[in-house]
C-alpha positions as CSV (number, residue, x, y, z in Angstrom):
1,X,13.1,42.6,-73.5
2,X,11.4,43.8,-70.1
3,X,14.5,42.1,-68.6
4,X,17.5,43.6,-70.8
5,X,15.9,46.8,-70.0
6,X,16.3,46.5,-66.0
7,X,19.7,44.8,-66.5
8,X,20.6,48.0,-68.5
9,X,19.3,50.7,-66.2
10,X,20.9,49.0,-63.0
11,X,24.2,49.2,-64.8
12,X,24.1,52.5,-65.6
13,X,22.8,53.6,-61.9
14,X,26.4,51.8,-61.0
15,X,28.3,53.0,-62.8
16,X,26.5,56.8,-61.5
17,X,27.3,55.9,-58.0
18,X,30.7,54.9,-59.3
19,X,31.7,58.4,-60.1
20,X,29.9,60.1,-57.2
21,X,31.9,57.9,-54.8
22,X,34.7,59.9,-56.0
23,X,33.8,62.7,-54.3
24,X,31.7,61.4,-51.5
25,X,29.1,64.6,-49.8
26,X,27.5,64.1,-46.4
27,X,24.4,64.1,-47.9
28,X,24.5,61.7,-51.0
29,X,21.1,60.2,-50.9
30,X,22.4,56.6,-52.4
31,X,23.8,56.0,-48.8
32,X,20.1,56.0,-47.2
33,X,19.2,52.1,-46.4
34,X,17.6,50.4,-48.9
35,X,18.3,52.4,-51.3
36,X,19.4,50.1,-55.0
37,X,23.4,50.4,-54.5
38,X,22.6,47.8,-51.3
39,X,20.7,45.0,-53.8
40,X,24.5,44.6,-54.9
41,X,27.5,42.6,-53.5
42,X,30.2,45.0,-53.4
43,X,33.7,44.7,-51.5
44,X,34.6,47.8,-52.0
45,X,36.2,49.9,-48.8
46,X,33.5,52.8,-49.5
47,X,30.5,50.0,-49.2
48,X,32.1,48.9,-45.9
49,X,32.3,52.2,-44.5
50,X,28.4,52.6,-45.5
51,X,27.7,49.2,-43.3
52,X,29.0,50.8,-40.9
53,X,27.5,53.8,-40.9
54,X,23.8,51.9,-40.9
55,X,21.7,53.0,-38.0
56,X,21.5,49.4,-37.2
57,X,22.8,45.7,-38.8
58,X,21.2,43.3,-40.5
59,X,22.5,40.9,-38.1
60,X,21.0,43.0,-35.4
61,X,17.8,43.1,-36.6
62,X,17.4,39.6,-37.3
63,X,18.0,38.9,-33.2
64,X,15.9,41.3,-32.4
65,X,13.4,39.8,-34.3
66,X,13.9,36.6,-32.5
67,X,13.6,38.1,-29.0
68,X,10.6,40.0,-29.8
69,X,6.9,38.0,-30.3
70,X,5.2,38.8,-33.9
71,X,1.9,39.7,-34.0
72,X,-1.1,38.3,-35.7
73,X,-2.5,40.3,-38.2
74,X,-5.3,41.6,-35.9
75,X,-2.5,43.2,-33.6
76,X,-2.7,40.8,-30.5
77,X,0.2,39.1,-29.2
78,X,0.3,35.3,-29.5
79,X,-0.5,33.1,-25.7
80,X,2.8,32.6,-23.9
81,X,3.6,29.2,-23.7
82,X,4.7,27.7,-20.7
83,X,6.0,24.1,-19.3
84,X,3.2,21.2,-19.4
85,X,4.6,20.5,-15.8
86,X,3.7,24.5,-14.5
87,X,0.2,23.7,-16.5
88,X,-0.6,20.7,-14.5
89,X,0.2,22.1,-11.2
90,X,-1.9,25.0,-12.2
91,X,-5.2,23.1,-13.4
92,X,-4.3,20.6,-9.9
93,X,-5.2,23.2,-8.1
94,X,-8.7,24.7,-9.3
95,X,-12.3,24.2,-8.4
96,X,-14.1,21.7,-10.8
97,X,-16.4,24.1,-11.9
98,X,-13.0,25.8,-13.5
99,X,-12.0,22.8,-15.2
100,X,-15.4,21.8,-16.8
101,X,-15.1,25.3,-18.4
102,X,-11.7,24.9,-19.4
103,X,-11.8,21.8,-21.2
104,X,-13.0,23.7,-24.0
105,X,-9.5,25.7,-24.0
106,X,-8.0,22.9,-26.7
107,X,-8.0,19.3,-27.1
108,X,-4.9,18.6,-24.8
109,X,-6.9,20.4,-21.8
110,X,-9.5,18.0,-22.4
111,X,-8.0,15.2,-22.4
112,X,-5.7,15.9,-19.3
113,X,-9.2,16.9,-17.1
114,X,-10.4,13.9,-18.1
115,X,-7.4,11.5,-17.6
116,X,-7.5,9.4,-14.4
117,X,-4.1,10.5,-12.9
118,X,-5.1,14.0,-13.2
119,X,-8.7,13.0,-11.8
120,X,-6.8,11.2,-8.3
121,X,-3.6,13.6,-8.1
122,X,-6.7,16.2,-7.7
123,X,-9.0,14.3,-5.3
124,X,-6.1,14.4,-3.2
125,X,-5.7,17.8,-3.4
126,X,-9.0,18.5,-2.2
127,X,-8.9,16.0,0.6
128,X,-5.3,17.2,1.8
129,X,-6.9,21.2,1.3
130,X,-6.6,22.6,5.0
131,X,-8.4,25.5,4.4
132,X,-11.4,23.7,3.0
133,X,-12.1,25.4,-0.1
134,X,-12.8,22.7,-2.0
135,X,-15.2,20.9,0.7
136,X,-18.7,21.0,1.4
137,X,-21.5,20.0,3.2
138,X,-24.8,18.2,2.0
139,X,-28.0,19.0,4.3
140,X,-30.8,16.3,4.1
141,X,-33.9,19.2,5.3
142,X,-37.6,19.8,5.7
143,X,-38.9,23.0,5.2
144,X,-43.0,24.1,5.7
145,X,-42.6,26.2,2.4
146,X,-40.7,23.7,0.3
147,X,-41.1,20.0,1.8
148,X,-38.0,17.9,2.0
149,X,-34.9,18.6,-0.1
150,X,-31.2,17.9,0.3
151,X,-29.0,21.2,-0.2
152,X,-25.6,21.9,-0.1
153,X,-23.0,24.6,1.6
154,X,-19.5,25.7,1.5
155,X,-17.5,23.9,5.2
156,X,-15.5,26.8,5.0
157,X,-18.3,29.6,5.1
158,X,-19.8,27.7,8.4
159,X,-16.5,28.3,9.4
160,X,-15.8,31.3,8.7
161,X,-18.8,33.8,7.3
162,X,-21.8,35.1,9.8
163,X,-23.9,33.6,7.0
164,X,-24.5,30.9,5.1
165,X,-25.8,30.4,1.5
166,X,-27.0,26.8,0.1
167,X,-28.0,25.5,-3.0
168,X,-30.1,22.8,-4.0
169,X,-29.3,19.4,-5.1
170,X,-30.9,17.9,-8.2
171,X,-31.5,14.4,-8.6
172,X,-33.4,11.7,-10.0
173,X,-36.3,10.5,-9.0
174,X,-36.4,13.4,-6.3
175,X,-39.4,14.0,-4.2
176,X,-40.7,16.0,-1.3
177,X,-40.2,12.6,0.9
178,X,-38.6,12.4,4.2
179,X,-37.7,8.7,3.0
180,X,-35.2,10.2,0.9
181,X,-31.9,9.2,3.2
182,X,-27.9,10.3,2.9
183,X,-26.3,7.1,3.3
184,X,-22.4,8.8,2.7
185,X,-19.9,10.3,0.6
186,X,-16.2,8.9,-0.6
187,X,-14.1,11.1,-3.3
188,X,-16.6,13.4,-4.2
189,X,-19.4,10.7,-4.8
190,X,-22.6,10.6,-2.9
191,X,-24.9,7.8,-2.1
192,X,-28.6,8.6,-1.6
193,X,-31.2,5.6,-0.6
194,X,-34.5,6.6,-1.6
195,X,-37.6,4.6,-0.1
196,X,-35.0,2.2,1.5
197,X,-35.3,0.4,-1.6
198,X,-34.0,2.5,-4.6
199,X,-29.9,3.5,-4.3
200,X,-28.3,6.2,-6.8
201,X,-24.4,7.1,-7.0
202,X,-24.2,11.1,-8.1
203,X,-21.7,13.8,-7.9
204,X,-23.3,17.0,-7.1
205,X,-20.1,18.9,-8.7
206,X,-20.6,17.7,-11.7
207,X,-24.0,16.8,-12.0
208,X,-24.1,13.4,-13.0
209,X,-25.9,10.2,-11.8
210,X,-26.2,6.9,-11.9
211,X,-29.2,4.4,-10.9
212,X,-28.2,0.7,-9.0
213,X,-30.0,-2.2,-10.0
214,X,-33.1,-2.7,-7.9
215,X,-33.4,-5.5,-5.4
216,X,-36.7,-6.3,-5.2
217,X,-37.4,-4.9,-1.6
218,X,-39.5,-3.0,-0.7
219,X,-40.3,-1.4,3.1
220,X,-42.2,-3.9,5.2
221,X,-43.5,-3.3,8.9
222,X,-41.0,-4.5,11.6
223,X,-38.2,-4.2,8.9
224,X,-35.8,-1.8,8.3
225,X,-32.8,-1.2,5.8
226,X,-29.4,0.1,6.7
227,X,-26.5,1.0,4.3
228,X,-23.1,1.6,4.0
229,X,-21.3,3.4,0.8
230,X,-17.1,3.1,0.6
231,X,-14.3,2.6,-1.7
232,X,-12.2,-0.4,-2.1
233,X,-8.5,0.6,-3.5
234,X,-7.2,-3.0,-3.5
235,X,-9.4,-3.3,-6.9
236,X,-10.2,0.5,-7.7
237,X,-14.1,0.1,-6.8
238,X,-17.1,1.8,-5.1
239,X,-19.2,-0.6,-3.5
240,X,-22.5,-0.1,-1.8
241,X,-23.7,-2.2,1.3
242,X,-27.3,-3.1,2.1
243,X,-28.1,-4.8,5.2
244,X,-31.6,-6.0,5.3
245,X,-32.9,-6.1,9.0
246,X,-36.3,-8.1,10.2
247,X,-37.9,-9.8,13.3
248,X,-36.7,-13.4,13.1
249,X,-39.0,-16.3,14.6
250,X,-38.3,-18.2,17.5
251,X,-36.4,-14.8,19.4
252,X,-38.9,-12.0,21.3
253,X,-38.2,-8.6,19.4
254,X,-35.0,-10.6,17.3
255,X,-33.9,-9.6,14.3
256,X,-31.6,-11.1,11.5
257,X,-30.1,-9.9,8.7
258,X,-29.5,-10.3,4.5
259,X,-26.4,-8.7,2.9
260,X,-25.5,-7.8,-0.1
261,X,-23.0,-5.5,-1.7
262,X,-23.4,-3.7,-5.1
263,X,-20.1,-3.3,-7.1
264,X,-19.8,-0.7,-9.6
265,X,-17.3,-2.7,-12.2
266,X,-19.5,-5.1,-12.0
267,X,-23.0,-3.5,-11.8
268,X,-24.7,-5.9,-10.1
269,X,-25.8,-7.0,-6.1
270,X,-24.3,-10.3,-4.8
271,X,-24.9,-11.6,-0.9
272,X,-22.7,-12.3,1.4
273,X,-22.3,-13.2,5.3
274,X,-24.8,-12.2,7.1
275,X,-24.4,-9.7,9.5
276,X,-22.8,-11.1,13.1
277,X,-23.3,-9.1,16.8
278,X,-26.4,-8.4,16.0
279,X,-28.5,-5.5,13.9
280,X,-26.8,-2.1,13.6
281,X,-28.6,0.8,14.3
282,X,-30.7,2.8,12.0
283,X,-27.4,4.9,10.9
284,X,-25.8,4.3,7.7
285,X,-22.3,2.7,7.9
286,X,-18.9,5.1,8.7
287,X,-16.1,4.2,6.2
288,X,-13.3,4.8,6.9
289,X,-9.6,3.4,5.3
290,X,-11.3,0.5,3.4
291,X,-13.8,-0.4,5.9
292,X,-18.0,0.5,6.7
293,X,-18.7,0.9,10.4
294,X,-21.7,0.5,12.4
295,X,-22.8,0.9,16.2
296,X,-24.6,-2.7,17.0
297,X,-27.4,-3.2,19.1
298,X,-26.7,-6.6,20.4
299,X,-29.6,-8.7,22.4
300,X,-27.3,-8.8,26.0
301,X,-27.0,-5.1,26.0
302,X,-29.3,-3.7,28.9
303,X,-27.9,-0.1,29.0
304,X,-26.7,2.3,25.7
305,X,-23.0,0.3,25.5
306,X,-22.8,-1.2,22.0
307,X,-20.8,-2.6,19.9
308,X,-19.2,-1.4,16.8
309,X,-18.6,-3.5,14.0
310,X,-16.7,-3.5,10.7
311,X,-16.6,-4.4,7.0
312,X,-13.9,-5.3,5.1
313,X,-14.6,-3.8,1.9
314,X,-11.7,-5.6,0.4
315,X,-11.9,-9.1,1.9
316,X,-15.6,-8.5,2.6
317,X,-15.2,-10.2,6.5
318,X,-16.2,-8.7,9.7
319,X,-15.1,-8.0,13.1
320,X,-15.2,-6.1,15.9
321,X,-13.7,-2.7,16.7
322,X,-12.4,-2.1,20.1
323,X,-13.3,1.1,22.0
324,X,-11.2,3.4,24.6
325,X,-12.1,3.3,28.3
326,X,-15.0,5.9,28.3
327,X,-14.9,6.1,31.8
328,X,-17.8,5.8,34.5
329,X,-21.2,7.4,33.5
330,X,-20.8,6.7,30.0
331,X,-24.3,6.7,27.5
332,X,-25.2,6.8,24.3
333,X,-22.4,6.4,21.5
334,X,-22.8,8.2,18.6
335,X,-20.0,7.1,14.9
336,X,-18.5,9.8,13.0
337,X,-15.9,10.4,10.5
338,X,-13.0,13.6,11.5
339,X,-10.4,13.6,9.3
340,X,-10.5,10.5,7.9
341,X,-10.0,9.0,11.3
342,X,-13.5,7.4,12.7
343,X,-14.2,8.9,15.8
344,X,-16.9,8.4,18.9
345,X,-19.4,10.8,20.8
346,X,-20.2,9.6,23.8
347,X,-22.6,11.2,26.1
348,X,-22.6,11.4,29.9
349,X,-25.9,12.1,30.7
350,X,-27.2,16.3,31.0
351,X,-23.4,17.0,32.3
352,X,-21.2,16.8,29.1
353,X,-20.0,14.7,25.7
354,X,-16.4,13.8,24.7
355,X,-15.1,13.5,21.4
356,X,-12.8,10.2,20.8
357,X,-10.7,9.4,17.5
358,X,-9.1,6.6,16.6
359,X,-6.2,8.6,14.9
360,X,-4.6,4.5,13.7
361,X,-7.8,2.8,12.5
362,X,-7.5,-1.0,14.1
363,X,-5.3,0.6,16.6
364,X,-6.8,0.6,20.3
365,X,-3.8,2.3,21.8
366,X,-4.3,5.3,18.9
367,X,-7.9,6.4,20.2
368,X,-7.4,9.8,21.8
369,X,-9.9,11.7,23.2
370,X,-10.0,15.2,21.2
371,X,-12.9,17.4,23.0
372,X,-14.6,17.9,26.1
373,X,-18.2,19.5,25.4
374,X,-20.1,21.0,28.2
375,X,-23.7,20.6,28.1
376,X,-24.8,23.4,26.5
377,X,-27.2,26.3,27.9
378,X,-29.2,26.7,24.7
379,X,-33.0,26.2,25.4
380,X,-34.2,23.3,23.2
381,X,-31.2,21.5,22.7
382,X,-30.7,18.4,24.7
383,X,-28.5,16.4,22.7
384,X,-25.6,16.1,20.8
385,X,-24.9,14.1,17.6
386,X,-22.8,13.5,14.8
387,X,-19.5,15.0,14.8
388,X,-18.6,16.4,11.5
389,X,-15.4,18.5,11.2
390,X,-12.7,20.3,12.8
391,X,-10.9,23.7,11.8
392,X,-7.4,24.7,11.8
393,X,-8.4,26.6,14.7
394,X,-9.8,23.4,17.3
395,X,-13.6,24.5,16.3
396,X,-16.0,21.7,16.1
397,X,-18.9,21.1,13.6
398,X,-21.5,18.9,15.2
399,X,-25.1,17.9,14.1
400,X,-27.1,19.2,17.2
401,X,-30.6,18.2,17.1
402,X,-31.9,19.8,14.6
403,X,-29.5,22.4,13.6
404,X,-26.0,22.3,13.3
405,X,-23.7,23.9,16.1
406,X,-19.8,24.9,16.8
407,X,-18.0,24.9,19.7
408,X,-14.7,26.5,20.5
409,X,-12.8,24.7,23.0
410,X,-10.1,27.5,23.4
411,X,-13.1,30.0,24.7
412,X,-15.3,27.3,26.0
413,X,-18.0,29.4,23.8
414,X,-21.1,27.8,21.3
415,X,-22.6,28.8,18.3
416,X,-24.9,28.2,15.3
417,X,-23.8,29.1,11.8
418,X,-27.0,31.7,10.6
419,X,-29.0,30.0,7.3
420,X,-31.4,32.2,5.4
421,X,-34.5,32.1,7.3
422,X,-36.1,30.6,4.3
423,X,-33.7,28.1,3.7
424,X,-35.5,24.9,6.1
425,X,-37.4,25.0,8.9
426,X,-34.7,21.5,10.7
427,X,-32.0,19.1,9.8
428,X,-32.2,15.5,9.3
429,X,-28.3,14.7,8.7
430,X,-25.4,16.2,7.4
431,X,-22.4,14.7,5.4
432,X,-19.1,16.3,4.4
433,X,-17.6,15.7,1.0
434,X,-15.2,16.9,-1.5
435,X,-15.9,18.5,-4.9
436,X,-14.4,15.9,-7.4
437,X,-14.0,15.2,-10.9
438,X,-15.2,11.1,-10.3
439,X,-17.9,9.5,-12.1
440,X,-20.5,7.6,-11.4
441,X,-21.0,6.3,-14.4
442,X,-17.4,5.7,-15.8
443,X,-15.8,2.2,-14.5
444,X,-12.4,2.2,-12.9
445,X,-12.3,6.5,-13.2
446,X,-9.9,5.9,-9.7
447,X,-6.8,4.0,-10.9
C-alpha cells in the first residue's frame, strides 16, 4: 500500500508540472536542481532546456570529482603518492638515524631499509658523499675526569665549525682501560681489540655488536698482538686478522709470528701463512681495495726504512708493496688511508713531512706525492702521524701527537679543531668511518 501511495502522488506532481510547463515563469520553483521533476527520464524539449540552464552538469561534476582528493571523515587530505623510484632516491639519501625511524612508516618501508641492495646502494652514497655529512671520526681518549673511552665526531664539523661536540661510544665489555685498541673501520663497521685478546665487530650508528670467538691468548711479556680488520667482496665477507708476534729462539731480539683470520660467514678463526719480512709494527693493518697493510720491521733494517707488506684478503697470500723514491734524508714512515687510496707519511727529520698516495693500489708509477708539511712552530709538538682526511678545499686532517691538527697548504697556515675542555685530556688514535646500515651480526648483509 505504502508503495501505490508514492506511485500515485509522483503521478499527480507530473502531471502538475505538465500544465505549468504551459506557461513556463522565471521563477517556477520545480526548475531548482534536485527538485522531483529531475528523478524522471524525460525527452521533452522543456527538460532539455532546464539541463541547460543547470549551474553546472552532471558530467562536470563527476570530473571534478576525479581531479579533486576526497577527504577522510576527520577533514585531512589523504598522503600523496608518489613513484617507488622518487621514494628510493629519497630514503638513499638520508642519515641512518632517519631511516631507523622511518621504518615504522609501513611495512614496505621496512622491508626496503632493510633489503641488502638498498643497505650497499646507500653505503655508497656515504662513501662517494664529498661534503662528508655522513662521515665521522672515532677518538680512542684518556681523560683525568673520565679514564679512557672511545668517542665519536662529525669529519665535517672539524672541518668546518670552531667547535667540536662528541659523543660517546657504548660497547661491550667496555672499561676505563688503555688496552682497549681501534684496530679499523670498513662500511660503517668497526673493529675494537680489547686486552689484545678479546675482538668485537659493532656499528656505532646503529648500535649493535657482535662478540668473535676467543682464541685462547692472552698478553704475555715480550709478545705482542697486531690486527688488521677488511672486507673481502670476492665472497661478500668481513674478515679479521690477528698476527701473533713473539721472541723466537735461536735469533737475538727475533720474533715470529702465528696467523689466523676470523671470517664472519663462517664464525670461526683458522691459521694460515705465517707472516714473511718480518714482524709489523705495533699499528693495526691499513686496508685498502681488498688488502690489510702493515709497515715491517725487518732484522737488516739499521735505519727507520721499512718495508710494507700486504694481505690478500681474497686469496689470503702476501707480498710486498713498493714505495716512491722518498728522496735523501728520509725517516720514519708512517700508513694511512686518504680516500680510499693508502698513502705514506714520511718524516725528514725537525725540517718537514710529505704526504704520498698511491692513487692505483699495486701501481708504483700511481704514487704521487700530495703535501709538503713544514715543521710546525707549535711548542710541544714534535711529530707528525697518521694522515686521516682531505677536504674539498686541500685541508689536511692529521693525528699530531696527541691532538689532532689541520694544515692548509694554500696558506701555508696550521690549526687544531677546539674540543670541549672537558671532553679528554690526549688522543691515542683516530679512525674515519661511515654511518652505515651493515650488521654485524646479520651474514652476507653486503651482497
Amino acid at each position: 500500500m505504502l508503495h501505490s501511495s508514492v506511485t500515485v502522488i509522483r503521478t499527480n506532481k507530473f502531471r502538475e508540472m505538465e500544465n505549468q510547463n504551459q506557461e513556463p515563469t522565471p521563477t517556477q520553483p520545480n526548475q531548482r536542481l534536485g527538485s522531483p521533476s529531475q528523478e524522471l527520464p524525460s525527452t521533452s524539449s522543456n527538460e532539455q532546456t532546464q539541463k541547460r540552464n543547470r549551474p553546472e552538469s552532471p558530467q562536470r561534476k563527476s570530473d571534478d570529482s576525479a581531479q579533486s582528493p576526497k577527504r577522510s571523515r576527520n577533514g585531512s587530505l589523504p598522503p600523496p603518492s608518489f613513484p617507488q623510484e622518487i621514494i628510493f632516491e629519497i630514503l638513499l639519501n638520508l642519515p641512518v638515524q632517519s631511516l631507523l625511524r622511518f621504518r615504522c612508516v609501513s611495512k614496505p618501508w621496512k622491508s626496503l631499509i632493510a633489503d641488502n641492495f638498498f643497505i650497499k646502494k646507500h653505503l655508497k652514497r656515504a662513501q662517494n658523499d664529498p661534503e662528508f655529512s655522513k662521515k665521522r671520526v672515532l677518538i680512542n681518549t684518556s681523560s683525568i675526569q673520565t679514564g679512557s673511552s672511545i668517542k665519536s665526531c662529525s669529519l665535517k664539523s672539524i672541518f668546518e665549525d670552531p667547535n667540536v661536540n662528541t659523543s660517546e661510544i657504548e660497547y661491550p665489555s667496555k672499561e676505563a682501560s688503555r688496552y682497549d685498541w681501534i684496530v679499523g673501520s670498513c662500511n660503517g663497521l668497526i673493529c675494537i681489540a680489547i686486552r689484545e685478546d678479546t675482538v668485537l665487530l659493532l656499528n656505532p650508528t646503529l648500535r649493535v655488536s657482535k662478540r668473535l670467538p676467543d682464541l685462547g691468548f692472552k698478553k704475555r711479556r715480550g709478545c705482542y698482538t697486531v690486527y688488521g680488520f677488511g672486507f673481502d667482496a670476492s665472497v661478500d665477507d668481513y674478515k679479521v686478522v690477528r698476527v701473533f708476534c713473539y721472541q723466537s729462539k735461536g735469533f737475538e731480539d727475533g720474533y715470529e709470528s702465528i696467523v689466523r683470520v676470523y671470517s664472519m660467514r663462517t664464525n670461526c678463526w683458522r691459521r694460515i701463512q705465517d707472516f714473511p719480512f718480518g714482524v709489523p709494527f705495533s699499528e693495526a693493518g691499513k686496508h685498502v681495495d681488498g688488502t690489510l697493510n702493515w709497515a715491517v720491521f725487518s732484522r737488516q733494517c739499521r735505519d727507520f726504512s721499512c718495508t710494507i707488506v700486504s694481505l690478500d684478503l681474497a686469496q689470503e697470500t702476501y707480498k710486498e708493496v713498493t714505495q716512491p723514491c722518498y728522496g735523501n734524508g728520509a725517516g720514519e714512515r708512517i700508513l694511512g688511508v686518504l680516500d680510499g687510496c693508502l698513502c705514506v707519511l714520511c718524516s725528514y727529520g725537525r725540517l718537514y713531512a710529505e704526504v704520498w698516495v698511491m692513487k692505483e693500489y699495486g701501481k708504483r708509477e700511481s704514487w704521487t706525492k700530495l703535501v709538503t708539511i713544514p715543521y710546525t712552530p707549535i711548542p710541544g709538538y714534535e711529530m707528525f702521524l697518521t694522515p686521516l682526511s682531505v677536504s674539498k678545499s686541500g685541508e689536511i686532517l692529521l693525528r699530531f701527537e696527541v691532538n689532532m691538527l689541520l694544515y692548509n697548504p694554500k696558506k701555508n697556515m696550521f690549526r687544531i679543531p677546539m674540543f670541549p675542555y672537558d671532553a679528554f685530556s690526549y688522543i691515542d688514535q683516530q679512525e674515519v668511518y661511515e654511518e652505515s646500515l651493515v650488521s654485524p651480526t646479520v651474514d652476507n648483509q653486503h651482497r
